[in-house]
C-alpha positions as CSV (number, residue, x, y, z in Angstrom):
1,X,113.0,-63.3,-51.0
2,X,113.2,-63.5,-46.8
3,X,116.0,-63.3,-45.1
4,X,116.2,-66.8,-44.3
5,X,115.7,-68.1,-47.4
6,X,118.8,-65.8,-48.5
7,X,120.8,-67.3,-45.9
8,X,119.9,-70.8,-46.5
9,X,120.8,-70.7,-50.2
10,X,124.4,-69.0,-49.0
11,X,125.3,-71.5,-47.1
12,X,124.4,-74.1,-49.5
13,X,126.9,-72.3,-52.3
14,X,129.2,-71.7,-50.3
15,X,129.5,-75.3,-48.3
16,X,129.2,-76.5,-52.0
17,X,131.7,-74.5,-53.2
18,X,134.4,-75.6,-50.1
19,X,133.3,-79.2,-50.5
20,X,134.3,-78.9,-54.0
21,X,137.6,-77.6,-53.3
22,X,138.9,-80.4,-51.3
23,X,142.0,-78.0,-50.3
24,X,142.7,-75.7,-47.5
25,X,144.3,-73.2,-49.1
26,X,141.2,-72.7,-51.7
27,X,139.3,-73.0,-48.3
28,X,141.0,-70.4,-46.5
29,X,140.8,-68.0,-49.8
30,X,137.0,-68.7,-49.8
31,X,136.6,-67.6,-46.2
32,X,138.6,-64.7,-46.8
33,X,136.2,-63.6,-49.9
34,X,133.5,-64.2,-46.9
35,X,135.3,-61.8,-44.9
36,X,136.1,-59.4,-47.7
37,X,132.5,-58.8,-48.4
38,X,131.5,-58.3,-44.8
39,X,134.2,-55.8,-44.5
40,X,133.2,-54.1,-47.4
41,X,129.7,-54.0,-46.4
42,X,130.3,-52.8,-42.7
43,X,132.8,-49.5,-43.4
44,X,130.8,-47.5,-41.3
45,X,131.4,-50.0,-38.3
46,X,134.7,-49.1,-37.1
47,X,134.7,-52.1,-34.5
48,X,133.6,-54.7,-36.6
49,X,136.1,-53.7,-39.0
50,X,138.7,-54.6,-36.9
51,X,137.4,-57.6,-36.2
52,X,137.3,-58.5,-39.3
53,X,140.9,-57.8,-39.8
54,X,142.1,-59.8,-37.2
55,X,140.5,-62.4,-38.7
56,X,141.7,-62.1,-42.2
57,X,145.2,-62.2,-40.1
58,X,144.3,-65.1,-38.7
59,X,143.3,-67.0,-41.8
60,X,146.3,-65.7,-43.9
61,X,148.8,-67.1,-41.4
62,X,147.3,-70.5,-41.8
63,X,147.4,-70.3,-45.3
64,X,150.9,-69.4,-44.6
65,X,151.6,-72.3,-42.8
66,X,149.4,-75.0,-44.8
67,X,152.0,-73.5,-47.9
68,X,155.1,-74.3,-45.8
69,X,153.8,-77.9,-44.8
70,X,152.8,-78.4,-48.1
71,X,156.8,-77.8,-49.0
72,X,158.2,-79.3,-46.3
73,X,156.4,-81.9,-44.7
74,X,153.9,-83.5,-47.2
75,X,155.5,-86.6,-48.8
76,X,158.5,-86.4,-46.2
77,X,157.1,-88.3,-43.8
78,X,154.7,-91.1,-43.3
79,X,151.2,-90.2,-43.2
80,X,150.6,-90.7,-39.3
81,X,153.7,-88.4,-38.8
82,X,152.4,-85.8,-41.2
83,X,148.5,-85.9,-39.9
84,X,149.9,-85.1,-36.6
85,X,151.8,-82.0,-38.4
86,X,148.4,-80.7,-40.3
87,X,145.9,-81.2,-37.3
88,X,148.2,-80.2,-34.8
89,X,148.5,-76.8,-36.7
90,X,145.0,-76.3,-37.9
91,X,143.9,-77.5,-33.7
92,X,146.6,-74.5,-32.9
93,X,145.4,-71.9,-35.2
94,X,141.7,-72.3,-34.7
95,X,141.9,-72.3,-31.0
96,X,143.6,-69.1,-31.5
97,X,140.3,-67.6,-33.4
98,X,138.4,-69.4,-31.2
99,X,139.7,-67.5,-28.2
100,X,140.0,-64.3,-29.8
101,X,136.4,-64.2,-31.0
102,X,135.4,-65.0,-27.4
103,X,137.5,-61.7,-25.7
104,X,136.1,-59.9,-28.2
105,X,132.1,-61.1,-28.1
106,X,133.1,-59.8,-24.2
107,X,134.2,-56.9,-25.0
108,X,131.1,-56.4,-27.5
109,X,128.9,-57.3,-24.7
110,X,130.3,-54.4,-22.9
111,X,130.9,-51.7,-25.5
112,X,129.0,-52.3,-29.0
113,X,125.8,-54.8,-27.6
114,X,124.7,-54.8,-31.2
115,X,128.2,-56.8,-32.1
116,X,127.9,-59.2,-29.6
117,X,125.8,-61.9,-32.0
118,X,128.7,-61.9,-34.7
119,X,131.2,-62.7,-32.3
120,X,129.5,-64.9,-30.2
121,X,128.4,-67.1,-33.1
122,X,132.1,-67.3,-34.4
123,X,133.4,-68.4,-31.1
124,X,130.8,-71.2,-30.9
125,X,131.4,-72.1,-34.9
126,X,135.6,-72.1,-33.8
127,X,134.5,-74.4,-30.8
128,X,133.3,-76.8,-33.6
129,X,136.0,-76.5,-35.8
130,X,138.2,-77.3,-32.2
131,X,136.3,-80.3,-31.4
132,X,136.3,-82.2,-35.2
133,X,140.5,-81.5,-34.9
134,X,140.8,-83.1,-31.6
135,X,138.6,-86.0,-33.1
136,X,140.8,-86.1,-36.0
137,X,144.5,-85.9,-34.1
138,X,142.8,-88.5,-31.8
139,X,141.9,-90.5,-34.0
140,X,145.1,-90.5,-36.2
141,X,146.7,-91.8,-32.8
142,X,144.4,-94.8,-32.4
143,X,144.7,-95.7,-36.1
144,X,148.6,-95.7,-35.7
145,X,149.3,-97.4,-32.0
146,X,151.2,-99.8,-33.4
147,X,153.7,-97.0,-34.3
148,X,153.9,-96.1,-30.7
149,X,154.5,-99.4,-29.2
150,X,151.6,-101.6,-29.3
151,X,151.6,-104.9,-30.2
152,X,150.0,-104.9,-34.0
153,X,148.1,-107.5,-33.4
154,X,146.4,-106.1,-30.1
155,X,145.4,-102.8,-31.9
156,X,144.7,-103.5,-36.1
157,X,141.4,-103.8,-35.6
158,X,141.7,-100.1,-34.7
159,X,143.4,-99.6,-38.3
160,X,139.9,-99.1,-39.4
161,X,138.9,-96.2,-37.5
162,X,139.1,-93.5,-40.5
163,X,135.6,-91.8,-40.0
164,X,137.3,-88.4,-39.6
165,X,139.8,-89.1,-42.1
166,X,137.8,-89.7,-45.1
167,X,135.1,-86.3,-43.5
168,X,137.1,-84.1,-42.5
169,X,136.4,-81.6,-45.8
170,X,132.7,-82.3,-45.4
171,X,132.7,-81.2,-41.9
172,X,135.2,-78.5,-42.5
173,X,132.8,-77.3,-45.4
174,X,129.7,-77.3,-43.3
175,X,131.5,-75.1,-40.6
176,X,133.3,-72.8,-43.2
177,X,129.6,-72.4,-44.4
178,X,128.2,-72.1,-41.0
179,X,131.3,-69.0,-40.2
180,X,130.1,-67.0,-43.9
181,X,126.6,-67.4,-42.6
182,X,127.2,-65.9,-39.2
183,X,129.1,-63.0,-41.2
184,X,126.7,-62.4,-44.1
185,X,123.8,-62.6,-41.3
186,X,125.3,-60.2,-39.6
187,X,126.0,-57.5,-42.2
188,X,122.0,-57.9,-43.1
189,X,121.3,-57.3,-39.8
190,X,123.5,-54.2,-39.5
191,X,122.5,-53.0,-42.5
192,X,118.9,-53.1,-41.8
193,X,119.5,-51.2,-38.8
194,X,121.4,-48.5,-40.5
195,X,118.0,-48.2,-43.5
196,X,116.3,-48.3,-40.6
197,X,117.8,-45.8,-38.6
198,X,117.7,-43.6,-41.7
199,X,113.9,-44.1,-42.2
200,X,113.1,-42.9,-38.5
201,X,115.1,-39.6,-39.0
């Protein structure tokens, strides 16, 4: 089977698998099995191993605070208050990745070339995962305007703007999907460098 015919059927289990879900948390513990395996296929990549850490980190501490919202938030407060909590937090967290996998696709550039890809594809995948929770918060803003002053019957119509509301876990999967297919990609591609590396000597 090619390479990209591996890849493809990947990212169709896994985006299958996170669509499924419907939750973060099972989202995050799918991502972090992604991450797993590329650690445990890399051990004799020092750097990319730490990458990889960091963003295990990363993905643990939002499980961490999806759990806490979960408990204190959800079902506390109405549902424009408690949107602003989850996308506010998810926007946070994944600009934080986002950034991160940017410094360090710079600092691949400069001192493992052969890392740079990984990285670099993240960053852009993080950029995505930005934009669709700035569309989201933005849109759970317009949706709720009456709540913030506006005269209800200036701004219902605007009640029905829930396209990101109702696709946020398809988008979230095909992302999640895109982000294991950047890591899985890369580890092939390693990989096959290391056999053939090993052939030439």
């Amino acid at each position: 089977m090619k390479p990209f015919t591996k890849l493809l059927l990947i990212f169709i289990a896994v985006g299958f698998a996170v669509y499924s879900m419907k939750t973060p948390i099972y989202e995050g513990i799918l991502f972090i099995a992604c991450l797993a395996f590329a650690f445990y296929r890399t051990t004799n990549l020092p750097k990319m191993n730490v990458f990889i850490l960091y963003l295990l980190l990363f993905t643990l501490i939002e499980l961490v605070i999806i759990a806490v919202l979960d408990n204190f938030v959800y079902g506390k407060y109405t549902g424009f208050t408690e949107n602003i909590w989850y996308f506010s937090s998810s926007l946070i967290l994944n600009l934080c990745i986002c950034l991160y996998c940017r410094k360090s696709a710079i600092y691949f550039l400069r001192e493992e070339p052969s890392l740079f890809d990984m990285a670099n594809s993240l960053f852009y995948v993080f950029m995505l995962f930005c934009f669709v929770d700035i569309y989201a918060f933005g849109e759970n803003f317009i949706r709720n305007l009456d709540r913030l002053g506006f005269p209800e019957e200036q701004v219902s119509h605007l009640w029905e703007i829930t396209h990101m509301y109702y696709n946020l876990e398809i988008y979230n999967s095909i992302l999640l999907s895109l982000a294991g297919i950047c890591l899985f990609a890369s580890v092939y591609a390693h990989r096959s460098e290391k056999a053939l590396a090993v052939e030439k000597e």
